[in-house]
Backbone as a ProteinNet text record, in pm:
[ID]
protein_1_A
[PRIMARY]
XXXXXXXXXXXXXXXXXXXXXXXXXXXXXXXXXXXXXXXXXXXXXXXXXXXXXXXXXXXXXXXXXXXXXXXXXXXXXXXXXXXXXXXXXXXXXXXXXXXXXXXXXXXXXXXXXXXXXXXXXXXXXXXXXXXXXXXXXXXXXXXXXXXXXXXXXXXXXXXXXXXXXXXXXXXXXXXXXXXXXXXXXXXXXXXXXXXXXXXXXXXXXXXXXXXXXXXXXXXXXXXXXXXXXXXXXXXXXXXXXXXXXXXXXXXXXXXXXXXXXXXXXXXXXXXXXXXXXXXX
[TERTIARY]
11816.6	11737.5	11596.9	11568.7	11392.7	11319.1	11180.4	11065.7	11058.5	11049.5	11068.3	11132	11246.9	11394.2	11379.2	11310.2	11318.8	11215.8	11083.5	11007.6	11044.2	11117.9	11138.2	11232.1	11326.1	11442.6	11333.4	11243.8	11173.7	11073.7	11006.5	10921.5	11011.7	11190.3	11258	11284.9	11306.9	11337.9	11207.6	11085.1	10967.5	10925.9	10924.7	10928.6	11013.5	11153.7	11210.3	11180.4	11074.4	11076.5	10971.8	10850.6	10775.4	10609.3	10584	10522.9	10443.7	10316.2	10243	10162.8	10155.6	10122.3	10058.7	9922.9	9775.7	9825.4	9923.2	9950.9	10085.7	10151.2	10217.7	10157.5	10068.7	9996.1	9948.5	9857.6	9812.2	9905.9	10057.2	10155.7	10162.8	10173.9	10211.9	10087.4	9968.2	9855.7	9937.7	9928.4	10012.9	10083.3	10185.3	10359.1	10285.3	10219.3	10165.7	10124	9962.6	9931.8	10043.7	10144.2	10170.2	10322.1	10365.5	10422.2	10348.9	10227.9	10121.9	10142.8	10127.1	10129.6	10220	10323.7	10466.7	10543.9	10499	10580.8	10702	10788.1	10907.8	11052.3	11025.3	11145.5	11243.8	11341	11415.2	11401.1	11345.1	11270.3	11354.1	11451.5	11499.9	11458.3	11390.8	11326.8	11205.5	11121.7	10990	10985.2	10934.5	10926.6	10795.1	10849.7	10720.9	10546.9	10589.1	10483	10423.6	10518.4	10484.7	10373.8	10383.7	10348.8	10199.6	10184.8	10088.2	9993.3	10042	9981	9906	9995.1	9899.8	9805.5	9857.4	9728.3	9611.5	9665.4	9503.3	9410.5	9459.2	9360.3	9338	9379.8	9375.6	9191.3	9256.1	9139.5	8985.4	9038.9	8896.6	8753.4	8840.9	8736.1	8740	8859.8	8841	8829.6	8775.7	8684.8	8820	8809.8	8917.7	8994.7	8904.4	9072.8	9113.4	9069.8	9161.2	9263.1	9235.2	9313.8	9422.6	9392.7	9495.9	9566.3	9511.9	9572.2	9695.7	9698	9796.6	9870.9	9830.8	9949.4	10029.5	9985.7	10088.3	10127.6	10111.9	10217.1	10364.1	10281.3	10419.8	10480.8	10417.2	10525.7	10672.6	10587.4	10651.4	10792.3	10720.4	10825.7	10942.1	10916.8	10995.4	11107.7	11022.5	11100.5	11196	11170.1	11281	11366.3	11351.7	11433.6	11550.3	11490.4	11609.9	11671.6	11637.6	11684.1	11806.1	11770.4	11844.8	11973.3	11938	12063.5	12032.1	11916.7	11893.5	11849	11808.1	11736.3	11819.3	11883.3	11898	11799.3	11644.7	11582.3	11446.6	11367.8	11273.7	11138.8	11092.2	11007.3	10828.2	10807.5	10729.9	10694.5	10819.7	10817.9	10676.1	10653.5	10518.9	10392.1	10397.8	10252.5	10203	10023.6	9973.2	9908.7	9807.9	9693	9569.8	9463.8	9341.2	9279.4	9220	9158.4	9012.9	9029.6	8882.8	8774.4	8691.4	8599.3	8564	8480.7	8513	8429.5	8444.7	8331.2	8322.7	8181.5	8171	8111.7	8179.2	8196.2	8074.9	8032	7899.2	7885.9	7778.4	7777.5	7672.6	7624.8	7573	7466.2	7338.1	7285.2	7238.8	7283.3	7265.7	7125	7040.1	6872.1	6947.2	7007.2	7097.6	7139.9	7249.9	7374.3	7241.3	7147	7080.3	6977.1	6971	6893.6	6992.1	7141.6	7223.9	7243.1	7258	7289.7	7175.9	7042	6948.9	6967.4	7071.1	7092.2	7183.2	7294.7	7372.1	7334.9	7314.5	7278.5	7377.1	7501.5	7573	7654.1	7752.8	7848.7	7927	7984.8	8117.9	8028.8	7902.3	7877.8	7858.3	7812.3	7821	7946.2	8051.7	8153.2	8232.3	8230.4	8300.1	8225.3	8075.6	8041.9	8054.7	8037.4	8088.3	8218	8338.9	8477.5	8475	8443.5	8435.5	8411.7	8261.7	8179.2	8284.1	8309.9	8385.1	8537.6	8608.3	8748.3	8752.6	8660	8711.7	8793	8893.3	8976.9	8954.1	9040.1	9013.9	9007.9	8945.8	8899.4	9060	9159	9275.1	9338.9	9326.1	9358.2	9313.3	9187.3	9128.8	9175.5	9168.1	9224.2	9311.5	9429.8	9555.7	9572.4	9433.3	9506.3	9481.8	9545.7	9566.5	9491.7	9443.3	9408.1	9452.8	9636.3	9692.2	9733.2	9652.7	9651.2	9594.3	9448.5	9364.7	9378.4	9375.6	9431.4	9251.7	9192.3	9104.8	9085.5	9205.7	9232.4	9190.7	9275.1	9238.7	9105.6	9045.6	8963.1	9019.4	9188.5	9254.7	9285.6	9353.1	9448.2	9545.6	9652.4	9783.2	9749	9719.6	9723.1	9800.2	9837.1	9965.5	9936	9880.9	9833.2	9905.2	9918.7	9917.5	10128.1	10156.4	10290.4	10345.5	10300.5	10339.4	10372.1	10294.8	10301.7	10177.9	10234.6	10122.1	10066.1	9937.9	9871.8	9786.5	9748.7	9649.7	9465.9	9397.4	9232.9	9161.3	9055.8	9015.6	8834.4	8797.9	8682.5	8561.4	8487.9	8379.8	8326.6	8274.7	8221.7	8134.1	8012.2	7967.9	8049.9	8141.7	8206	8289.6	8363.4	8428.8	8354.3	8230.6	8169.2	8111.3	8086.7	8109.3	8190	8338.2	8487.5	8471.1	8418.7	8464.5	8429.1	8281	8196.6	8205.3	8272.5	8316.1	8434.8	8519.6	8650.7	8644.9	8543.5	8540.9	8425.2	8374.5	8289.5	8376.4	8491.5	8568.6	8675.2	8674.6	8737.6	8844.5	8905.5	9073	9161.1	9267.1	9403.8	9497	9410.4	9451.8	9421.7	9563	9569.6	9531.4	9445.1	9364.4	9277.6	9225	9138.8	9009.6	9024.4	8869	8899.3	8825.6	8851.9	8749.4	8797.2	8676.4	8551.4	8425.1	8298.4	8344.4	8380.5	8363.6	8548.3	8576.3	8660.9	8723.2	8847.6	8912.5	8996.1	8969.5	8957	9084	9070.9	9222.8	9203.2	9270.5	9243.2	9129.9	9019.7	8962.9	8969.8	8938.3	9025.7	8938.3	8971.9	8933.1	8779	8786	8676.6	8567.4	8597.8	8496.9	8434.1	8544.6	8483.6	8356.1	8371.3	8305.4	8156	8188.1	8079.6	7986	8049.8	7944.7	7878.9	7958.7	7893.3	7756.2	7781.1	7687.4	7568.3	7609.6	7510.9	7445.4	7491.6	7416.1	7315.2	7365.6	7246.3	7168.8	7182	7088.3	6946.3	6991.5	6911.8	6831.7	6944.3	6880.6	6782.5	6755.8	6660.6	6667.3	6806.7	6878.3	6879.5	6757.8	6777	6898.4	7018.4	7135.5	7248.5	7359.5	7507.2	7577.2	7569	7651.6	7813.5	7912.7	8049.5	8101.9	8215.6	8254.8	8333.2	8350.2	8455.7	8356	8188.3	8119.7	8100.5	8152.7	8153.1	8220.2	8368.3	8484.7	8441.7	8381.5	8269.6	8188.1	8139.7	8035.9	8109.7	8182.8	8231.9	8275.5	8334.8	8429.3	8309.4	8219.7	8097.5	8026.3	7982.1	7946.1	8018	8163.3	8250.7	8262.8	8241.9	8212.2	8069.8	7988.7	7900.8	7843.9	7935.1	7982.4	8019.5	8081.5	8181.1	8332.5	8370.9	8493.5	8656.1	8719.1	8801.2	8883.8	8868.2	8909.8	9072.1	9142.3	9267.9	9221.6	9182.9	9201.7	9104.2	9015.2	8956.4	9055.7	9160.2	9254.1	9354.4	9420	9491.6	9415.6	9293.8	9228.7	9232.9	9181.9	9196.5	9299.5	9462.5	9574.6	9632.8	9530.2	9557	9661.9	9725.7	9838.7	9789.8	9714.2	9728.5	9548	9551.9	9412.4	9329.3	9366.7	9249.1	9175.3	9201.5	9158.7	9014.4	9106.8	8962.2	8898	8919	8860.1	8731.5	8703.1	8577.6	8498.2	8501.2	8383	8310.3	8391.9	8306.9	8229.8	8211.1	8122.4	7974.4	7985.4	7910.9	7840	7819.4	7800.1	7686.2	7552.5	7480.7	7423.4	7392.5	7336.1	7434.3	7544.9	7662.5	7622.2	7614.8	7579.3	7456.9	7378.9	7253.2	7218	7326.3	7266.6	7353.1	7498.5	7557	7438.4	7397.5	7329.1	7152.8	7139.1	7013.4	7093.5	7207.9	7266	7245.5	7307	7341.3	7277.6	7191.8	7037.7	6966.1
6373.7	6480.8	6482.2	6587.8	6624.9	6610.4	6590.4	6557.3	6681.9	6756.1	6931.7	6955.2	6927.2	6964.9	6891.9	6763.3	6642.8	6690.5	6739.7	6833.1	6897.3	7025.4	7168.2	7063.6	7029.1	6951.7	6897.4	6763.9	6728.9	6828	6923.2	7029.9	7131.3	7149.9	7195.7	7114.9	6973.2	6886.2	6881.8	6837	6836.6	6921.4	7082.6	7194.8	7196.1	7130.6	7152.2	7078.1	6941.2	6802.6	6847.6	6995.4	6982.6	6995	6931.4	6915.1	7059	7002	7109.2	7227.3	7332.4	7371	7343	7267.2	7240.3	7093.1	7031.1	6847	6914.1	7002.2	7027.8	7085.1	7183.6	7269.8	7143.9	7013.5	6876	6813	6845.8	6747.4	6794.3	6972.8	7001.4	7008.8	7014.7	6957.5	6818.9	6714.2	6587	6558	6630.2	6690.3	6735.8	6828.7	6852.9	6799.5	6688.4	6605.9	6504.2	6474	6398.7	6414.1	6514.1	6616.7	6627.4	6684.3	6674.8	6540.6	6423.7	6279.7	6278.1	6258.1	6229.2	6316.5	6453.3	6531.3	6598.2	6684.5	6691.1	6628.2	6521.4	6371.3	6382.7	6275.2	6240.8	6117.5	6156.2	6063.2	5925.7	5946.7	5774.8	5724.1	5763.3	5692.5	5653.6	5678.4	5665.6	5547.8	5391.9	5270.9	5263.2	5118.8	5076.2	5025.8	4997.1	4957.5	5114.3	5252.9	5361.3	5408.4	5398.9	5432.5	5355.9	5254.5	5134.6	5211.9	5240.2	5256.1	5427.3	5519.1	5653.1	5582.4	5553.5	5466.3	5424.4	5302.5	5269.8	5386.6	5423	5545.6	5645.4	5715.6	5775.4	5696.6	5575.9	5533.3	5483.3	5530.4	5543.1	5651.5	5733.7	5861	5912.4	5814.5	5896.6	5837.4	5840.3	5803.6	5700.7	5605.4	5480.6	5598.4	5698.3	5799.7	5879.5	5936.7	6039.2	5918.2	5839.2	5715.1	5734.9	5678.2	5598.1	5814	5878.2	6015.7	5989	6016.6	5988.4	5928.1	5768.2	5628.9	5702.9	5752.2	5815.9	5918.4	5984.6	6103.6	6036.6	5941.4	5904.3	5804.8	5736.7	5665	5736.1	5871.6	5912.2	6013.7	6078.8	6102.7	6048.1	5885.1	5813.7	5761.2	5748.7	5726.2	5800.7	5884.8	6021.4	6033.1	6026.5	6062.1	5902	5803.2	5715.9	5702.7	5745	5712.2	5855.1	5950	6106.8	6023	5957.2	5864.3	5959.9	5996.9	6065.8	5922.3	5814.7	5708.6	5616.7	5507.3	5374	5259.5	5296.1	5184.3	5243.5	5238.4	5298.9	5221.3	5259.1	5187.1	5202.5	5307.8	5286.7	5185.8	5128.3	5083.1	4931.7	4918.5	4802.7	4863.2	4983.2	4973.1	4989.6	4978	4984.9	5051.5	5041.8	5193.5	5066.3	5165.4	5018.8	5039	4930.6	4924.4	4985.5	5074.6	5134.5	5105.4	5086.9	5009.5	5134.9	5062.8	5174.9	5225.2	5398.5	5471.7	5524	5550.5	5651.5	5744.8	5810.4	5969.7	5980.4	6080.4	6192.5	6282	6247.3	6280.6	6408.4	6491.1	6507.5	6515.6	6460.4	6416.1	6556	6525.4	6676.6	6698.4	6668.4	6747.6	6861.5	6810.1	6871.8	6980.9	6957.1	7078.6	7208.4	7132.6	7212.9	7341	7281.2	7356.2	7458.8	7387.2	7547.1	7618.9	7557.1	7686.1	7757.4	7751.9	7829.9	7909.9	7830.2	7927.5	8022	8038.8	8149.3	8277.5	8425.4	8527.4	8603.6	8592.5	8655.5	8637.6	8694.2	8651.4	8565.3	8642	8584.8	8439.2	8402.8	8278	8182.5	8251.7	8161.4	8105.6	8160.3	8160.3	8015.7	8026.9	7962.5	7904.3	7899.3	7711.5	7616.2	7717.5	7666.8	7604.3	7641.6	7665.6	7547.6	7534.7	7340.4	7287.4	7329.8	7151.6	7096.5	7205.1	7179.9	7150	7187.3	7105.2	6995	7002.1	6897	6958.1	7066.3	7097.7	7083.5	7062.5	7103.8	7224.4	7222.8	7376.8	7474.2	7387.3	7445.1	7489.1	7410.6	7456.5	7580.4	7543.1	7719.6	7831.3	7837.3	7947.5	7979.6	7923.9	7943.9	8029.2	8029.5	8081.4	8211.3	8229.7	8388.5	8437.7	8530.4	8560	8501.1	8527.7	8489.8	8338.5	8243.5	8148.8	8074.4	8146.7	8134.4	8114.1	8041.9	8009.8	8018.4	8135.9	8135.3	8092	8068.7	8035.4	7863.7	7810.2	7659.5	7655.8	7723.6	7675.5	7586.8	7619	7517.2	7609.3	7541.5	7594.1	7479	7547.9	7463	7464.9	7335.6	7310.5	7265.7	7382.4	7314.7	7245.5	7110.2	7014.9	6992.5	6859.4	6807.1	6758.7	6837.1	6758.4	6850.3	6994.3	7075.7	7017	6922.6	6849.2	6922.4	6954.4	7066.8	6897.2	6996.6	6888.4	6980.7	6992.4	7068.3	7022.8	7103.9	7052	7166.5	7127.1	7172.1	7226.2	7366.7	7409.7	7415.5	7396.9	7365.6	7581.9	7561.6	7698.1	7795.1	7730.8	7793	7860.2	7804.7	7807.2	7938.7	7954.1	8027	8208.4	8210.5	8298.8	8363.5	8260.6	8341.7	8403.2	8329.7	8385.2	8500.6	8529.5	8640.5	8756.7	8752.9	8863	8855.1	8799.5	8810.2	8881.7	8879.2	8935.5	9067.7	9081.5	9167.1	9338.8	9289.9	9359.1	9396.8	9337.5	9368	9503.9	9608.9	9704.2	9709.2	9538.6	9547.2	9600.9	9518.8	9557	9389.1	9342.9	9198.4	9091.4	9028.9	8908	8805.4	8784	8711	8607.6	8453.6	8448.7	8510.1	8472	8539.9	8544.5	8690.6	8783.6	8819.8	8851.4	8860.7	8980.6	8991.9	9098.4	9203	9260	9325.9	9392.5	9498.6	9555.9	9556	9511.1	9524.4	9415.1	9433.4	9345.4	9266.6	9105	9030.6	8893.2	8843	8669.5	8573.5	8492	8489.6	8352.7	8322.2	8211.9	8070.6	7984.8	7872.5	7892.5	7913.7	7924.7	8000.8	8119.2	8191.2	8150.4	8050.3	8000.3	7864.2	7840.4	7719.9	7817	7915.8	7964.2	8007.6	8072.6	8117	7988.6	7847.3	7726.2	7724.9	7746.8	7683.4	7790.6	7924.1	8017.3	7999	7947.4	7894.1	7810.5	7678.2	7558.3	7625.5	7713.5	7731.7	7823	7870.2	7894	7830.6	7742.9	7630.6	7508.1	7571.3	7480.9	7336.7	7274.2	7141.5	7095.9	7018.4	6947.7	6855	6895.7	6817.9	6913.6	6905.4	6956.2	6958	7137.4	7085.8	7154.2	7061.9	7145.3	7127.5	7242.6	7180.4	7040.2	7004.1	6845.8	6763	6810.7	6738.5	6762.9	6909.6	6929.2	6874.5	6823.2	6723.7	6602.6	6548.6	6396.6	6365.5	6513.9	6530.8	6502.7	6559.7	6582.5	6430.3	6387.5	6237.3	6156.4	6183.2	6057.6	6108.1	6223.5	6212.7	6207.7	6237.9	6175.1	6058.3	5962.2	5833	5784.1	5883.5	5879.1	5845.7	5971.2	6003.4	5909.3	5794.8	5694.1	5697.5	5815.8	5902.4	5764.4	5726.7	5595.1	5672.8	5587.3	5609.4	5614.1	5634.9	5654.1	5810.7	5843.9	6003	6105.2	6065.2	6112.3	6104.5	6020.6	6009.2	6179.8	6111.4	6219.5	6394.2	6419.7	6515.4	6595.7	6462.6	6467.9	6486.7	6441.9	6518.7	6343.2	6252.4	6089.3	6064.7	6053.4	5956	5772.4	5738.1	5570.8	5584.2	5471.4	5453.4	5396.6	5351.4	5292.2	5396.6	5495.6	5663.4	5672	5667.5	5725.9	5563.9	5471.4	5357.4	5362.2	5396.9	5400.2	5501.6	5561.1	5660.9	5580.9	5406.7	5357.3	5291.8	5263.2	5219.7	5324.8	5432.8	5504.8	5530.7	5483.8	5520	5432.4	5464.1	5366.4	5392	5482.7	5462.4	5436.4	5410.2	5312.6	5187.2	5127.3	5055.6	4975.6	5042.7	5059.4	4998.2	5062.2	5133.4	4985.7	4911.3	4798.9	4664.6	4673.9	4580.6	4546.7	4666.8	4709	4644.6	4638.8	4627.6	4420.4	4415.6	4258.1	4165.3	4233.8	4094.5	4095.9
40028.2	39967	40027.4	40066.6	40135.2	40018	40057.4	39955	39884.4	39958.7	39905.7	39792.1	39786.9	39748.4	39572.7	39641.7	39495	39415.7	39474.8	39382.7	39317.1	39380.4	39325.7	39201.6	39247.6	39123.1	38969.8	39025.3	38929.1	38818.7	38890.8	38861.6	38756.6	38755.5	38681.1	38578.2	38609.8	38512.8	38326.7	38435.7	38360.7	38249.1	38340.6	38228.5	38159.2	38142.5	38022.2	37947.9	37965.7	37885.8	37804.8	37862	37788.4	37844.6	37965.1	38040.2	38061	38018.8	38033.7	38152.6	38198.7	38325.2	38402.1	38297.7	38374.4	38416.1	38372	38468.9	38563.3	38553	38661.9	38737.2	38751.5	38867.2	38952.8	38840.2	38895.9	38973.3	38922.3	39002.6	39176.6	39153.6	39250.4	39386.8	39318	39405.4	39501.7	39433.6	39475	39547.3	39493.8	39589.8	39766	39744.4	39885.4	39952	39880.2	39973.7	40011.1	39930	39986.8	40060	40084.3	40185.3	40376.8	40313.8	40424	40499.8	40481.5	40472.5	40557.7	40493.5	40537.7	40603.1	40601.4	40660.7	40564.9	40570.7	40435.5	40510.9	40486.1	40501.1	40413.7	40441	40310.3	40246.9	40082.1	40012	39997.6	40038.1	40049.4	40155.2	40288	40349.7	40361.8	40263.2	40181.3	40159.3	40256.1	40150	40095	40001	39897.4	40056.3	40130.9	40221.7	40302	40317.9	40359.2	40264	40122.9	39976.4	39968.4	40013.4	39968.5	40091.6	40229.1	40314.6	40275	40215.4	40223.3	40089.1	40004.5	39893.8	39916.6	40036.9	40145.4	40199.6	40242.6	40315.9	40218	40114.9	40027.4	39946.9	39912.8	39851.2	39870.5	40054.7	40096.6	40051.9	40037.5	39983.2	39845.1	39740.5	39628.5	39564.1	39419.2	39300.1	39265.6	39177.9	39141.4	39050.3	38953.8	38825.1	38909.3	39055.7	39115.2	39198.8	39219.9	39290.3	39164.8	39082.5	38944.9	38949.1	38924.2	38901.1	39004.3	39097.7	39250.4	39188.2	39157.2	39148.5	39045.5	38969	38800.4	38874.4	38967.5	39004.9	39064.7	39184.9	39280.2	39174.9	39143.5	39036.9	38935.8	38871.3	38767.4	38881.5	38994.4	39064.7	39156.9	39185.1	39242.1	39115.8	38984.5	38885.4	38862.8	38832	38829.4	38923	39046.9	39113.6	39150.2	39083.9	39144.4	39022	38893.1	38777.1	38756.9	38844.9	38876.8	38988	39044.7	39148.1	39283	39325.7	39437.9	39543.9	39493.4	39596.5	39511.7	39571.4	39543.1	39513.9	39557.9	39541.2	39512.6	39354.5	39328.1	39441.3	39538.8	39612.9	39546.1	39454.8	39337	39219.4	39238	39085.2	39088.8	39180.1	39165.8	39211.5	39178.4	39240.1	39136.4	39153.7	39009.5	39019.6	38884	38932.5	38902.6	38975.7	38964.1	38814.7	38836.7	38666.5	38689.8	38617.6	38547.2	38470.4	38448.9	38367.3	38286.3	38140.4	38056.3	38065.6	38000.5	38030.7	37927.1	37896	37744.4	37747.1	37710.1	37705.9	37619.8	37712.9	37710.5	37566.6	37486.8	37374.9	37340.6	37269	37264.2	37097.8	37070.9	36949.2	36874.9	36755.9	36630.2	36670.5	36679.6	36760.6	36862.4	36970.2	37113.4	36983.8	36897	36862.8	36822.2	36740.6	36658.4	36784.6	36892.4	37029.8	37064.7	37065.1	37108.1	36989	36897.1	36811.2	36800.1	36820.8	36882.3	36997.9	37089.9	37206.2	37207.9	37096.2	37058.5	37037.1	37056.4	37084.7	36999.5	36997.4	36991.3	36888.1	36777.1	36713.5	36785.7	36915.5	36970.2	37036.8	37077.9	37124.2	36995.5	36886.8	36783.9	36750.8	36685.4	36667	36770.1	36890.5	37039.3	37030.8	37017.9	37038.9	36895.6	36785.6	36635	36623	36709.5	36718.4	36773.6	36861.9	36944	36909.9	36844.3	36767.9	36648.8	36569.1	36425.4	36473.9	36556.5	36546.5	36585.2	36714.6	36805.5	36925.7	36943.7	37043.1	37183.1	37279.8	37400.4	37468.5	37590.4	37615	37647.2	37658	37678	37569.3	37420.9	37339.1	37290.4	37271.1	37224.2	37311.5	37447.7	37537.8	37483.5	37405.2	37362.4	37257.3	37158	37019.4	36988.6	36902.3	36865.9	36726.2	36675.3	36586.8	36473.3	36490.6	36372.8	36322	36378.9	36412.2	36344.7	36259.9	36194	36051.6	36002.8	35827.8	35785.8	35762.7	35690.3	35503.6	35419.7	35306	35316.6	35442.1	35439.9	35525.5	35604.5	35754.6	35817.5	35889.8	35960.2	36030.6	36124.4	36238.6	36343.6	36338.2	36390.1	36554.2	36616.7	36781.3	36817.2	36925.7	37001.8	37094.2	37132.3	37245.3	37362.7	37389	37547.1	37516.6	37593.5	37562.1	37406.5	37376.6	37298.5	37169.3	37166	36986.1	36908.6	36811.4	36687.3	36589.2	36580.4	36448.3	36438.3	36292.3	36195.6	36240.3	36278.6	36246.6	36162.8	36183.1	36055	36100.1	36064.4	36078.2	35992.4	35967.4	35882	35804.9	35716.7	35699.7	35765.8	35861.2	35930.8	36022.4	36085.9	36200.6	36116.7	36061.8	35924.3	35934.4	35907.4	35914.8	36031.7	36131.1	36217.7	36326.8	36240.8	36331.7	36292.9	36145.1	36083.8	36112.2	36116.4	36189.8	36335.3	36434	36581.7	36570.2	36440.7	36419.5	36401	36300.9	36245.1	36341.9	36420	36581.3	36651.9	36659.2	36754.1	36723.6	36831.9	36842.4	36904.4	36966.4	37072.7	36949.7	37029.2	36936.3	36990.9	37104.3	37195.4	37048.7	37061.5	36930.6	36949.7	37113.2	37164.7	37060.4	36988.7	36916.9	36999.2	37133.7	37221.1	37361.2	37363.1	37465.9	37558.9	37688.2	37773.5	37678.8	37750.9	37688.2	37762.3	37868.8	37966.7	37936.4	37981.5	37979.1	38091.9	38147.9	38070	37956.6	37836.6	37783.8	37743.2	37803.7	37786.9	37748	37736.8	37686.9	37769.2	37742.8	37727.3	37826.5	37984.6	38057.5	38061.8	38064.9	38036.4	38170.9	38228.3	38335.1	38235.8	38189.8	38092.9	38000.1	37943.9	37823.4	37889.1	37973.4	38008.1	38067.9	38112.2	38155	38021.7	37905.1	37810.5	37752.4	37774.3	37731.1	37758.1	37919	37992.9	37967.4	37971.4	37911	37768.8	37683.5	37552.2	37603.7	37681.7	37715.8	37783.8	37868	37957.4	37865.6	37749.5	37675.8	37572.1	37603.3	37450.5	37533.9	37654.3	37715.2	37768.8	37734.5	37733.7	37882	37921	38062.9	38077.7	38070.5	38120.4	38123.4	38198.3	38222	38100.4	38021.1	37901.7	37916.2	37849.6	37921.8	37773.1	37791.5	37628.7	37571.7	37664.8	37651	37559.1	37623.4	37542.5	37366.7	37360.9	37212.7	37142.6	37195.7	37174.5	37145.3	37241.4	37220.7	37103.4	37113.8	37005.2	36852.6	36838.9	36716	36697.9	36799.7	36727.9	36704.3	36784.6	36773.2	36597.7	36581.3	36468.8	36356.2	36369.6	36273.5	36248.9	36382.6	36361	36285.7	36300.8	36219.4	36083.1	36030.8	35870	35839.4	35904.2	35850.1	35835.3	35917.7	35906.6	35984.6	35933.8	35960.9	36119.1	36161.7	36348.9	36362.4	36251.1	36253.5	36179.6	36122.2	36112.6	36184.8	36266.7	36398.3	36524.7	36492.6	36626.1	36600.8	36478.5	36419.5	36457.5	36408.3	36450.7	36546.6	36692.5	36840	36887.8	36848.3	36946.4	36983.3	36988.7	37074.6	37036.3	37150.4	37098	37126	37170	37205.5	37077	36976.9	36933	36984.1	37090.9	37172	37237.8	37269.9	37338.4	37244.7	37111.4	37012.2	36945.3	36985.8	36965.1	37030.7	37161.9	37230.6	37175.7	37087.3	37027.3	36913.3	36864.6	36803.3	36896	36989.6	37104	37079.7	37077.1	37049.1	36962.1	36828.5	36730.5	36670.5	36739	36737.9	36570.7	36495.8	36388.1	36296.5	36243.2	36181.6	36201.8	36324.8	36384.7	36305.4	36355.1	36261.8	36137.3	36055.7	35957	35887.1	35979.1	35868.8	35935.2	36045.4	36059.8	36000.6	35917.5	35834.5	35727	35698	35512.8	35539	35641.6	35619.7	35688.8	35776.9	35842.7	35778.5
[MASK]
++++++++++++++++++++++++++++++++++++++++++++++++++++++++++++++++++++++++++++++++++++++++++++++++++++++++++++++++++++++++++++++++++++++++++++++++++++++++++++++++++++++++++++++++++++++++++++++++++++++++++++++++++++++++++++++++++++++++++++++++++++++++++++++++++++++++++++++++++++++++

């Protein structure tokens, strides 16, 4: 079987498992380079020392998570395909991915939230940067939802995440009021939750939404790079704040492993604080 061939096969397999577009579009990035590489061979002649060798040179120029990104592609596709009985000998199966040292995610402090929501102009920017801070979601999730999506009775809404597993979060009242009046301005008929400004008017693309982000900070005067992942950050860190227990901030977030949302107590310097004020 050609490298080609075992793609197209795996890439059918995946989408039925579930596998979401934005890590397959990632896979098929992958598939190419490493097509390019090798040429389109037949993947049983792919060894574990051919593999180690595009790795080497690979990891000359790229960051250690786009390195480890790679190792989880060829791995998960050599897996598949010898466990499919296309190769006799998974030549993947030892490699590893390098270890990462930890990193903590970029927060931003309620002084910061309180500057953009100064920088909101608009219903629909209020609303979309309200919509982030208060769930928590990712910027992929929100792209996704639909009007009717919206349980204004609870201030919840059902996310369909990473790997198409739903879990409930939950929006605060501000955020509430100004879905309502962004809802309620609007003249489409698109069941879009948010839609481009400009006509012609259609769902609302993850590139856009990152751009009106950046258009809030840039008003709210904020000398640093604000993206919305950080509103995501934001939220778990000051939930960690509140005192909010790191098993139902996980739940919130979509995590499946608790160690994911374990590092936001790393963060949480006034908790912190505030038990080492109770007991020194």
């Amino acid at each position: 079987m050609l490298l080609s061939e075992a793609w197209d096969k795996y890439h059918s397999d995946k989408r039925i498992e579930g596998y979401s577009s934005l890590t397959l579009k990632m896979y098929g990035f992958q598939s190419n380079l490493l097509k390019r590489y090798f040429g389109d061979i037949r993947i049983g002649d792919i060894t574990t020392e051919n593999l180690k060798q595009y790795l080497v040179e690979a990891g000359e120029h790229l960051k250690t998570s786009s390195l480890g990104h790679r190792i989880r592609f060829i791995r998960s596709l050599f897996k598949w395909t010898h466990e499919e009985g296309y190769i006799l000998k998974n030549p993947a199966a030892k490699l590893k991915e390098p270890k990462l040292g930890k990193r903590i995610p970029k927060f931003l402090t309620k002084h910061e939230i309180e500057h953009l929501r100064e920088g909101c102009h608009t219903p629909l920017e209020n609303a979309l940067f309200e919509f982030f801070y208060s769930t928590g979601c990712r910027i992929g999730e929100v792209a996704k939802f639909n009007r009717d999506d919206i349980n204004f009775t609870g201030n919840s809404v059902i996310v369909h995440g990473k790997g198409d597993k739903e879990r409930e979060v939950y929006f605060n009242i501000r955020c509430a009021i100004w879905l309502k009046r962004y809802l309620e301005e609007r003249e489409d008929n698109q069941p879009c939750l948010f839609v481009t400004e400009r006509k012609p008017i259609r769902r609302m693309s993850i590139d856009t939404l990152r751009h009106i982000v950046k258009r809030i900070s840039n008003r709210a005067g904020i000398k640093k790079t604000i993206y919305p992942h950080q509103l995501r950050h934001s939220f778990a860190t000051h939930m960690v704040d509140n005192g909010a227990p790191l098993e139902i901030i996980q739940s919130l977030l979509g995590h499946e492993k608790s160690e994911t949302t374990r590092i936001y107590a790393h963060l949480s310097g006034k908790l912190r604080h505030d038990f080492y004020s109770k007991y020194f």
